[in-house]
mmCIF file of the N, C-alpha and C atoms, coordinates in Angstrom:
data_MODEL
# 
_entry.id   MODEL 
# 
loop_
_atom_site.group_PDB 
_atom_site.id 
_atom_site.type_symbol 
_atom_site.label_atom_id 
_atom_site.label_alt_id 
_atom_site.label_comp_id 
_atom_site.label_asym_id 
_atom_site.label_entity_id 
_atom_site.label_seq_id 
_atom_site.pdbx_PDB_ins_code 
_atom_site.Cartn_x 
_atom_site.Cartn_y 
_atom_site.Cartn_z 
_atom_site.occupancy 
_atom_site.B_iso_or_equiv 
_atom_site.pdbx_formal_charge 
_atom_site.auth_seq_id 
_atom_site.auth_comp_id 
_atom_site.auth_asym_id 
_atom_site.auth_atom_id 
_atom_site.pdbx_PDB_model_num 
ATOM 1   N N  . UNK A 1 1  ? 6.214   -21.023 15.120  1.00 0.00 ? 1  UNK A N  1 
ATOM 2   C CA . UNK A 1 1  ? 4.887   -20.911 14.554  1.00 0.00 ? 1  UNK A CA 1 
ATOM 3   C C  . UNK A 1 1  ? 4.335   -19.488 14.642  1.00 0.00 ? 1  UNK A C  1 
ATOM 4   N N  . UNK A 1 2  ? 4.689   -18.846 16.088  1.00 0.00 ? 2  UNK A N  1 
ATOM 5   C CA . UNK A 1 2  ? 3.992   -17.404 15.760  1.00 0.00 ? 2  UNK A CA 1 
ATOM 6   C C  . UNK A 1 2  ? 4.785   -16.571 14.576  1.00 0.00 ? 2  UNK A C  1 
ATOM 7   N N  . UNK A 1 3  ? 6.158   -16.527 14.236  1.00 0.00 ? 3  UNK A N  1 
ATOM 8   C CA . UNK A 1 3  ? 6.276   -15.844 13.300  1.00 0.00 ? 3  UNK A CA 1 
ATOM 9   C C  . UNK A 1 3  ? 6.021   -16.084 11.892  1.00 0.00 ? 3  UNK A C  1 
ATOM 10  N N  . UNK A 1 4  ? 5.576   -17.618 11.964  1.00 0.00 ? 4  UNK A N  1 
ATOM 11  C CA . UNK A 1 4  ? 4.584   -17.782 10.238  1.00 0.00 ? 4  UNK A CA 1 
ATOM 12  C C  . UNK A 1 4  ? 3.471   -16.812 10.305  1.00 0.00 ? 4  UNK A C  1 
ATOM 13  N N  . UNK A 1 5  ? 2.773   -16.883 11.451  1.00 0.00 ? 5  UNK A N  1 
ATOM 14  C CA . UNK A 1 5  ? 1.509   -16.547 11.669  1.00 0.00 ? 5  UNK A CA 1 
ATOM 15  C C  . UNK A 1 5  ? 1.444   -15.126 11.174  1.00 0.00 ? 5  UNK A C  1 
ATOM 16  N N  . UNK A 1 6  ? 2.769   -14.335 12.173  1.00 0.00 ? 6  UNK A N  1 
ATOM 17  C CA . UNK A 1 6  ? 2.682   -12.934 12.040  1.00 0.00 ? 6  UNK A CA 1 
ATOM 18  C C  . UNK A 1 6  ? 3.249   -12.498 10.430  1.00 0.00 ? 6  UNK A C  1 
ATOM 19  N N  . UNK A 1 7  ? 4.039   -13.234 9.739   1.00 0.00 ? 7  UNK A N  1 
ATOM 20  C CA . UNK A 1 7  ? 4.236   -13.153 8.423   1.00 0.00 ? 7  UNK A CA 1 
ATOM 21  C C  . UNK A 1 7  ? 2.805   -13.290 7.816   1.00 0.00 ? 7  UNK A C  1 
ATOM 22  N N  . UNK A 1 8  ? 2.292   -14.228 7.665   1.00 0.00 ? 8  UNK A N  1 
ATOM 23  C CA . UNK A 1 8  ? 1.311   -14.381 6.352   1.00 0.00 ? 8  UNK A CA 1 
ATOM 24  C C  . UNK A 1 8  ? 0.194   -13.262 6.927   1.00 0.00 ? 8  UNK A C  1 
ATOM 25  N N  . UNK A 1 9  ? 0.189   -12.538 8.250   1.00 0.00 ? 9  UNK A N  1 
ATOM 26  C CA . UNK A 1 9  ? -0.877  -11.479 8.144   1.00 0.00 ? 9  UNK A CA 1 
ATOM 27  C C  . UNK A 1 9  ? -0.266  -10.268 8.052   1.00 0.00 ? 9  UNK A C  1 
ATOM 28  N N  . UNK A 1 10 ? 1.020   -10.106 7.577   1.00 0.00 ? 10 UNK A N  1 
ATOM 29  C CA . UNK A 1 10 ? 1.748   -8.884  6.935   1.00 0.00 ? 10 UNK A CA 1 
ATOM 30  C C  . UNK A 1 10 ? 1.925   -9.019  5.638   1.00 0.00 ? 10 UNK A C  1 
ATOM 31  N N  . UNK A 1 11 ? 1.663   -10.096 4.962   1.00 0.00 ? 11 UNK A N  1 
ATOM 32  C CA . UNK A 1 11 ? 1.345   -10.686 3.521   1.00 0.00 ? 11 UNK A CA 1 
ATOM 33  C C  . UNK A 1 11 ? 0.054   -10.108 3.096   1.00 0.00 ? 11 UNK A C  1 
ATOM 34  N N  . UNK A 1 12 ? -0.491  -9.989  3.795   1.00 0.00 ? 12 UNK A N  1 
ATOM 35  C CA . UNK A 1 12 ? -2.222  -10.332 3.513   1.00 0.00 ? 12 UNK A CA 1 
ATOM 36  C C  . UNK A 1 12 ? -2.662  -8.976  3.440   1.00 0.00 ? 12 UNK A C  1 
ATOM 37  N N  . UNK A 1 13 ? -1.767  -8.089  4.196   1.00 0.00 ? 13 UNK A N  1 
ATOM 38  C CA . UNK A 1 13 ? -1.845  -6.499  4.434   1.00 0.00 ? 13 UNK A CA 1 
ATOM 39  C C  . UNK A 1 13 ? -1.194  -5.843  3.737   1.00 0.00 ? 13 UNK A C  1 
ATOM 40  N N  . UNK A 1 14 ? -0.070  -6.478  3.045   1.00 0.00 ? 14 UNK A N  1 
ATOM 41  C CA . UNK A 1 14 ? 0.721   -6.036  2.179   1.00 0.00 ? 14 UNK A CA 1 
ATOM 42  C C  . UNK A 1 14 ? 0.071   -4.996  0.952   1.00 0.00 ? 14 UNK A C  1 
ATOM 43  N N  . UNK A 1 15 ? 0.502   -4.297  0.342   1.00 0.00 ? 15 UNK A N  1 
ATOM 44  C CA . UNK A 1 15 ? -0.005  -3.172  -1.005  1.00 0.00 ? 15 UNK A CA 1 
ATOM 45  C C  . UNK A 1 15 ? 1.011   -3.430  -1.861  1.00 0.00 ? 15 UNK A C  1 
ATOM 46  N N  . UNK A 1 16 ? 1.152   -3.867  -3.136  1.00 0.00 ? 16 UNK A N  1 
ATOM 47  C CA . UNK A 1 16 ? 2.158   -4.163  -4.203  1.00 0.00 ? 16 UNK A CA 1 
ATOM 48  C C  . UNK A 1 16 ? 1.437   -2.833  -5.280  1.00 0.00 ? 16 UNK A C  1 
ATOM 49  N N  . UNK A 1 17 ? 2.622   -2.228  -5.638  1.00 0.00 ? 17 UNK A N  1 
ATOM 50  C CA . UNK A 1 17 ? 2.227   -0.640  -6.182  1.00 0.00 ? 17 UNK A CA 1 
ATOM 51  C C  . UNK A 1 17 ? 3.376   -1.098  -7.764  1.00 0.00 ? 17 UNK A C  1 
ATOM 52  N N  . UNK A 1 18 ? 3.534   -1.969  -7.845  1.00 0.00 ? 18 UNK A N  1 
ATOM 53  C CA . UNK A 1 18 ? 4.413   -2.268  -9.119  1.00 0.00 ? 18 UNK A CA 1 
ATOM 54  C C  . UNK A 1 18 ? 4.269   -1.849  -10.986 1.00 0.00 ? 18 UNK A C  1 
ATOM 55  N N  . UNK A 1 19 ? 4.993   -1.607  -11.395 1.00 0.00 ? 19 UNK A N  1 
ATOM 56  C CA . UNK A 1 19 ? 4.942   -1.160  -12.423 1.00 0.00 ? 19 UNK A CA 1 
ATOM 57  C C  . UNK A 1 19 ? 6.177   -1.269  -13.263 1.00 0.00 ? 19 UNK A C  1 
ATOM 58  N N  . UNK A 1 20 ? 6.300   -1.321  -14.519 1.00 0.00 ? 20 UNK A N  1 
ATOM 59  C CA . UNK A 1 20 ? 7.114   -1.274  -15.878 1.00 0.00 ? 20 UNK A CA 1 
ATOM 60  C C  . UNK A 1 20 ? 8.563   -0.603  -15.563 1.00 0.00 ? 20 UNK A C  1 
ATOM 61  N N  . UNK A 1 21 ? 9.791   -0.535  -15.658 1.00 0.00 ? 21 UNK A N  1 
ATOM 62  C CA . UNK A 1 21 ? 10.283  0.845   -15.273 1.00 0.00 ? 21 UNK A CA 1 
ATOM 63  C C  . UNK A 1 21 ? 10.420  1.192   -16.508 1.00 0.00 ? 21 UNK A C  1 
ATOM 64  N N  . UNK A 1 22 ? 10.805  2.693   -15.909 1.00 0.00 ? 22 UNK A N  1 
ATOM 65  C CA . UNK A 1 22 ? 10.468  3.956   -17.202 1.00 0.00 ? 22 UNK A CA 1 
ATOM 66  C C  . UNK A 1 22 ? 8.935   3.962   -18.511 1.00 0.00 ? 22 UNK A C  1 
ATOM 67  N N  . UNK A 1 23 ? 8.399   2.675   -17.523 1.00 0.00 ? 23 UNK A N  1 
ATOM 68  C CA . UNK A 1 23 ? 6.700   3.117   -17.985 1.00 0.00 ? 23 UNK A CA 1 
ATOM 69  C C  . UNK A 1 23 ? 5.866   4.450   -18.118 1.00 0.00 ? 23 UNK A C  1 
ATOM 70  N N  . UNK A 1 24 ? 6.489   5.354   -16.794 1.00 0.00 ? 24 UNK A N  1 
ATOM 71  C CA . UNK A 1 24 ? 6.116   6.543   -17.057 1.00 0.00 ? 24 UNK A CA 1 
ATOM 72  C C  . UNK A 1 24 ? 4.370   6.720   -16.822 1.00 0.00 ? 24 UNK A C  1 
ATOM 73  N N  . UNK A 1 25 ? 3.750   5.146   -16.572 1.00 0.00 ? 25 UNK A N  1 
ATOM 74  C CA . UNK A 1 25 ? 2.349   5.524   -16.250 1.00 0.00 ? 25 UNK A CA 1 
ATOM 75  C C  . UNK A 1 25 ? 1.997   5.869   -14.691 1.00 0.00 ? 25 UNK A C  1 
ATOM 76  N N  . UNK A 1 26 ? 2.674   5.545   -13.939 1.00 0.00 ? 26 UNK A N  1 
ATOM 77  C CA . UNK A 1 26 ? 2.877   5.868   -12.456 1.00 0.00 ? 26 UNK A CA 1 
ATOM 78  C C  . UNK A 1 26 ? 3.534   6.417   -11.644 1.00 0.00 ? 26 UNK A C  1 
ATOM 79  N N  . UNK A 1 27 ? 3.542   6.820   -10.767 1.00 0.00 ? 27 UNK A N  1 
ATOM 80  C CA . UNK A 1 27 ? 4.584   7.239   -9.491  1.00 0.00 ? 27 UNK A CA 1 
ATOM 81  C C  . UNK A 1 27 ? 5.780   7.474   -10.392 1.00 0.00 ? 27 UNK A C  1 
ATOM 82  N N  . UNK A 1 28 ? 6.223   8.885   -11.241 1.00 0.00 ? 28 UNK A N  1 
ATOM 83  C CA . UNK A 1 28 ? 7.389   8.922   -11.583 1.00 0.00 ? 28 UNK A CA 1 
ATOM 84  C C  . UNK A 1 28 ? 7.759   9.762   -10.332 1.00 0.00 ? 28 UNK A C  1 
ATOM 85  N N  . UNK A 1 29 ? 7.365   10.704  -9.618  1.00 0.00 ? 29 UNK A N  1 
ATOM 86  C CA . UNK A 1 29 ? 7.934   11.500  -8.981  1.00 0.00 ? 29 UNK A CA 1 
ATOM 87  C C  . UNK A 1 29 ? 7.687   11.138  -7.423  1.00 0.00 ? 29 UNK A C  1 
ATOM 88  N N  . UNK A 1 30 ? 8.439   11.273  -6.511  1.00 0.00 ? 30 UNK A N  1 
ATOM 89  C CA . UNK A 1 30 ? 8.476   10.909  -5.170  1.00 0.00 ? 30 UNK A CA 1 
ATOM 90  C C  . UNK A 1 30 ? 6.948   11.197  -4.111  1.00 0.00 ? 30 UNK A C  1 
ATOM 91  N N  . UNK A 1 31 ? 6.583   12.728  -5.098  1.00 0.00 ? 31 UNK A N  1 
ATOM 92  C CA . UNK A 1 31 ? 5.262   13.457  -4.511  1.00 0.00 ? 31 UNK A CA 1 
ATOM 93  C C  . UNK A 1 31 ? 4.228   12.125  -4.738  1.00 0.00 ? 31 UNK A C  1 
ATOM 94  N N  . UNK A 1 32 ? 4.204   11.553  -5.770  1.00 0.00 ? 32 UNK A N  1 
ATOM 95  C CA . UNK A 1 32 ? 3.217   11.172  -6.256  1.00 0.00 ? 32 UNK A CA 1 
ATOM 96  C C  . UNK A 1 32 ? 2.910   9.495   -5.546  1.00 0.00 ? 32 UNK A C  1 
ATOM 97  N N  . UNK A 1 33 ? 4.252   9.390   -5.023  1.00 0.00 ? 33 UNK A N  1 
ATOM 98  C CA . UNK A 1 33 ? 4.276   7.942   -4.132  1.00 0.00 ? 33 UNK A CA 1 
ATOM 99  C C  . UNK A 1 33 ? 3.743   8.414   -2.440  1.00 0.00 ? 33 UNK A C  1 
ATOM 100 N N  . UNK A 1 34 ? 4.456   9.516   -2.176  1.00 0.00 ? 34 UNK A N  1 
ATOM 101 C CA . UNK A 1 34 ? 3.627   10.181  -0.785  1.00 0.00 ? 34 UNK A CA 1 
ATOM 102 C C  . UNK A 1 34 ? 2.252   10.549  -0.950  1.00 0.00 ? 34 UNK A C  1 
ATOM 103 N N  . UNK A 1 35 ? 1.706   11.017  -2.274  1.00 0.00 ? 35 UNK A N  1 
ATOM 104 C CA . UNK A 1 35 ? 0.385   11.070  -2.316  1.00 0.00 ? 35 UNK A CA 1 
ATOM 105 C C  . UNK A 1 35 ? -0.688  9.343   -2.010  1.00 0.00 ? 35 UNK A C  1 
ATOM 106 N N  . UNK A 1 36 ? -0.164  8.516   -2.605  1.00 0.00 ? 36 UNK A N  1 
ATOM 107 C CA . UNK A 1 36 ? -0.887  7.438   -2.597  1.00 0.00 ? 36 UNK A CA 1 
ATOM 108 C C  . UNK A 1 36 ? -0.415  6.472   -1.333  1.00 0.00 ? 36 UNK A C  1 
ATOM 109 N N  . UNK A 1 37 ? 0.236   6.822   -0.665  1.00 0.00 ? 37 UNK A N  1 
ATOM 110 C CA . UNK A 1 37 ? 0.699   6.392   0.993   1.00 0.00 ? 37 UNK A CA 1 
ATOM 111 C C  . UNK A 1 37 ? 0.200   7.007   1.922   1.00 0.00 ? 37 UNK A C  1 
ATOM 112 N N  . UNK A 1 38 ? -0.364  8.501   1.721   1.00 0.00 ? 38 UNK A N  1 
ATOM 113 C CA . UNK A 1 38 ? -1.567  9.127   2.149   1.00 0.00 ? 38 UNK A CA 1 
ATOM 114 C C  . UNK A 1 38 ? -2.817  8.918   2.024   1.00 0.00 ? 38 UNK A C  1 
ATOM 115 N N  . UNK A 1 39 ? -3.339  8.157   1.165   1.00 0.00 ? 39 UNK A N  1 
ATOM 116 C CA . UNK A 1 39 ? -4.569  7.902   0.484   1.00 0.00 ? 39 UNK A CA 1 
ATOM 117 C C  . UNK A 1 39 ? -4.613  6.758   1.202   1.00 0.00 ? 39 UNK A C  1 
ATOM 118 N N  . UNK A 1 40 ? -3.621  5.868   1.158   1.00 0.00 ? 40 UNK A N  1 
ATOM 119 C CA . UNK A 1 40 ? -4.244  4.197   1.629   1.00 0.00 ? 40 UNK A CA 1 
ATOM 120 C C  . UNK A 1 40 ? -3.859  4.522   3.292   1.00 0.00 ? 40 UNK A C  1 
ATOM 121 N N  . UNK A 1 41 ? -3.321  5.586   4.164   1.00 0.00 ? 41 UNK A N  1 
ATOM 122 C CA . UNK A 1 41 ? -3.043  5.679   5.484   1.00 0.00 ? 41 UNK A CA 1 
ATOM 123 C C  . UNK A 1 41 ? -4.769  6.245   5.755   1.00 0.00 ? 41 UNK A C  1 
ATOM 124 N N  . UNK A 1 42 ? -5.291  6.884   4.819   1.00 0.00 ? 42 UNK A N  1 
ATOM 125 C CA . UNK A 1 42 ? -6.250  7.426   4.918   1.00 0.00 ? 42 UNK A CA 1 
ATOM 126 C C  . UNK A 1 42 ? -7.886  6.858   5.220   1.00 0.00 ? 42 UNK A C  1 
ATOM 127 N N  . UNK A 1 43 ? -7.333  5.693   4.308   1.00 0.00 ? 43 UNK A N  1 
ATOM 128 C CA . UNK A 1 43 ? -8.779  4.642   4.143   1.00 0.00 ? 43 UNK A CA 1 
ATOM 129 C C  . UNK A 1 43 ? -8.459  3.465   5.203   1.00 0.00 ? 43 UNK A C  1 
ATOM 130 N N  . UNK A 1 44 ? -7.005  3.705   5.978   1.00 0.00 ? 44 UNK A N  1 
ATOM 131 C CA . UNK A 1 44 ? -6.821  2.473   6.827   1.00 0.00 ? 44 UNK A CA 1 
ATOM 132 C C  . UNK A 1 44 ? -7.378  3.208   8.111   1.00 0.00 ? 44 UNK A C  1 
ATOM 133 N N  . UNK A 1 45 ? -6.963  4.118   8.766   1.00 0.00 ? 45 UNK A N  1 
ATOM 134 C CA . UNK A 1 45 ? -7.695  4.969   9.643   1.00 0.00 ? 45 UNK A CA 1 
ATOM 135 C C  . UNK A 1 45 ? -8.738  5.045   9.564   1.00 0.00 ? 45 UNK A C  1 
ATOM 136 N N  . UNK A 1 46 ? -9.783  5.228   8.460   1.00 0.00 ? 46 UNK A N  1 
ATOM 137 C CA . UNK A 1 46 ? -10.990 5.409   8.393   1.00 0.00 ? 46 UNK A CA 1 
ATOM 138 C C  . UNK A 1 46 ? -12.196 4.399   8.078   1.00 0.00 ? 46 UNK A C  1 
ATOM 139 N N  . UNK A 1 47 ? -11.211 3.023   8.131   1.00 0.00 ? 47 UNK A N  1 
ATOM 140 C CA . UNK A 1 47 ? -12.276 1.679   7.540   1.00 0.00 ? 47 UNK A CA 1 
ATOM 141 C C  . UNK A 1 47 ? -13.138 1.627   8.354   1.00 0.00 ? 47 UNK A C  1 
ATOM 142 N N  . UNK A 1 48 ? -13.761 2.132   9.623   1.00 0.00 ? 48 UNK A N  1 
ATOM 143 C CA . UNK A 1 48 ? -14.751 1.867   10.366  1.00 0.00 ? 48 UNK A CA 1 
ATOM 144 C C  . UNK A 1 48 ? -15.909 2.244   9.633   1.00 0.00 ? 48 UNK A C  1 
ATOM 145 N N  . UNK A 1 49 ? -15.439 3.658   9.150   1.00 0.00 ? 49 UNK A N  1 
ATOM 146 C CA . UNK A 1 49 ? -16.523 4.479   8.485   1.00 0.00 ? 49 UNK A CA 1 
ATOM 147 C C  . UNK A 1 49 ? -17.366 3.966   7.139   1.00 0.00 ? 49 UNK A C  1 
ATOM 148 N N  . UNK A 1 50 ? -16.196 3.327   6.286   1.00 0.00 ? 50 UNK A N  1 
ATOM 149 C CA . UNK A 1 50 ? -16.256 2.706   4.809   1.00 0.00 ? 50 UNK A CA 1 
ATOM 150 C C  . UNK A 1 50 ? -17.449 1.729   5.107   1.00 0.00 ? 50 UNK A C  1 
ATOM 151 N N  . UNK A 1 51 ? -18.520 1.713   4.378   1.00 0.00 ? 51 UNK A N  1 
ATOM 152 C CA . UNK A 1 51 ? -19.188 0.920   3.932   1.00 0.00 ? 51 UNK A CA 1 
ATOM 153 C C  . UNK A 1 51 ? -19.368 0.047   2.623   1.00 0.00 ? 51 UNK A C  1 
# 
């Protein structure tokens, strides 16, 4: 039972970044996936602040 538990709240935390391939509207380049893994490390560190 604890590892349902600890699954569905790594579900729940989960970020799905999905897209088309060779859509070309997103993350084509590696920078651009470290940019937005920075951004959400950013707002997870800082949710105290977020109102």
């Amino acid at each position: 039972m604890v590892a349902d538990s600890h699954a569905r709240i790594a579900c729940a935390r989960l970020i799905l970044l999905g897209q088309a391939a060779g859509s070309g509207m997103l993350l084509d380049e590696p920078r651009e996936l470290a940019d937005v893994t920075r951004a959400a490390k950013k707002i997870y560190n800082n949710h105290s602040q977020l109102h």
